[in-house]
C-alpha positions as CSV (number, residue, x, y, z in Angstrom):
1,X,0.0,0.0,0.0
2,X,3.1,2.7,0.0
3,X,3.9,2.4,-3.2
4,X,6.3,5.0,-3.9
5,X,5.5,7.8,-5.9
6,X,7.0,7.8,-9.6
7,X,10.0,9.8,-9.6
8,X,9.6,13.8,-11.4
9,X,12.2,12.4,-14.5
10,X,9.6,9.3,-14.6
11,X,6.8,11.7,-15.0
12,X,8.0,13.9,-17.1
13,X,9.1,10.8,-19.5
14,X,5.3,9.9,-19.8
15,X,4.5,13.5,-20.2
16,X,7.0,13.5,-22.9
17,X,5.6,9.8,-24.6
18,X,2.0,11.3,-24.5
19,X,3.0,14.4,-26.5
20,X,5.0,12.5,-28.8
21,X,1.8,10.4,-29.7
22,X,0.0,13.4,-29.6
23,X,2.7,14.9,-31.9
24,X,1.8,11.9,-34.3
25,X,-1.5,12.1,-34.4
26,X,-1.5,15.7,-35.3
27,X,0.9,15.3,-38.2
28,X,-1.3,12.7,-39.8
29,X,-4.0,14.8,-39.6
30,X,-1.9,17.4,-41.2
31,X,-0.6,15.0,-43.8
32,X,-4.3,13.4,-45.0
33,X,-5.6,17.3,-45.1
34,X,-2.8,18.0,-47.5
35,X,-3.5,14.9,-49.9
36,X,-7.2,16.2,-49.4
37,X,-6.5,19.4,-50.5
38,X,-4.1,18.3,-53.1
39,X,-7.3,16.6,-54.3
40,X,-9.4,19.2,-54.6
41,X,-7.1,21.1,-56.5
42,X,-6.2,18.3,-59.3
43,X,-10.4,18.2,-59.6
44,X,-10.4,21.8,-60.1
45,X,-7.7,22.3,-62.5
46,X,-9.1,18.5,-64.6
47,X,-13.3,19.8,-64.2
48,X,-13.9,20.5,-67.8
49,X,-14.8,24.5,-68.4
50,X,-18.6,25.9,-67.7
51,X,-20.5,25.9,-70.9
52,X,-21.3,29.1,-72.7
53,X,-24.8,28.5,-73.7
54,X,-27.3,26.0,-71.8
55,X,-30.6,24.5,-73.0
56,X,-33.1,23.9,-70.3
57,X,-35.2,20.5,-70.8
58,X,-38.6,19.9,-69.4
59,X,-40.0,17.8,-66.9
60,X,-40.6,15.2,-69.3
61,X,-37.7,13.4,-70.9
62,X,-39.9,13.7,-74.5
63,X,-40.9,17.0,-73.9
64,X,-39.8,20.2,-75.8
65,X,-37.1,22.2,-74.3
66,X,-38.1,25.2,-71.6
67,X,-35.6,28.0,-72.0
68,X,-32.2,28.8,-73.0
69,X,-29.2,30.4,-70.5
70,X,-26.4,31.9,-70.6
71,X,-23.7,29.3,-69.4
72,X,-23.2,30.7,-65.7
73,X,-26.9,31.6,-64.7
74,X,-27.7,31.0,-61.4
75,X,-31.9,29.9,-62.8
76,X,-30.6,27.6,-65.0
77,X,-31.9,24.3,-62.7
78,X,-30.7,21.0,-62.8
79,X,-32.0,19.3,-66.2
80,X,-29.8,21.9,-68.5
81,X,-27.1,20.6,-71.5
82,X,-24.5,22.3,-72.5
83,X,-25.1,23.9,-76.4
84,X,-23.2,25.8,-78.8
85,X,-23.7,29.3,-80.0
86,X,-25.9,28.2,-83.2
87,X,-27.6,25.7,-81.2
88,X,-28.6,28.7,-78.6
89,X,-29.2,30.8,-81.8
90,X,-31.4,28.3,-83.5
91,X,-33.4,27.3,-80.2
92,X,-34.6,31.2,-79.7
93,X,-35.0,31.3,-83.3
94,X,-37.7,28.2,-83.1
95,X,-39.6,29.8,-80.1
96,X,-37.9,28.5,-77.2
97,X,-38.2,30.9,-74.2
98,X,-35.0,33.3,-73.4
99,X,-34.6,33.1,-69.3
100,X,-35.5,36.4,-67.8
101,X,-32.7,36.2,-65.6
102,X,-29.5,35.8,-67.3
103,X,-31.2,37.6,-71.1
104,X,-29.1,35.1,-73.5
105,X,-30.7,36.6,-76.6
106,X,-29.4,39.7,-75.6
107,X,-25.9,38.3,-75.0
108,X,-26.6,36.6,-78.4
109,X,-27.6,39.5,-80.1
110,X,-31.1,37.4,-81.1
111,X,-33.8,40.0,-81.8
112,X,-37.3,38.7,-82.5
């Protein structure tokens, strides 16, 4: 029952084991965030570039297209494809709807 205390060079040994592990732990953290970021940065500079012109399809897969966008509008929605400039042209040309928002035939230079 008197176990004698650990000496103050014992305890600062484990003090110095913990922070070691410690030390560890924190450089692998470090060294998956780098291959993480590393990662995101080969995406970026390999994603493909944003379209200039995007066709809007409807609800149904068989159903006529709903408007046309510039490339970057933010109402574009999710069921878009990416189309040339005399695809774009064409489309307004055969009645499809200009978005309000981002005015492609005025980018286009498409007057009715």
């Amino acid at each position: 029952m008197n176990d004698p205390l650990p000496s103050r060079l014992a305890q600062l040994r484990c003090l110095e084991r913990m922070q070691q592990r410690d030390l560890a732990r924190t450089q692998r953290w470090i060294a998956e965030e780098e291959r993480r970021e590393a990662e995101r940065q080969r995406g970026a500079q390999a994603r493909p570039p944003a379209p200039d012109w995007l066709l809007e399809l409807g609800l149904n897969r068989n159903g006529p297209p709903v408007q046309v966008h510039v490339g970057q509008c933010w109402n574009s929605g999710k069921r878009t494809r990416a189309i040339s400039r005399g695809e774009a042209l064409r489309a307004l040309a055969h009645g499809i709807k200009a978005c309000g928002a981002c005015r492609p035939d005025s980018e286009l230079g498409f007057l009715d």
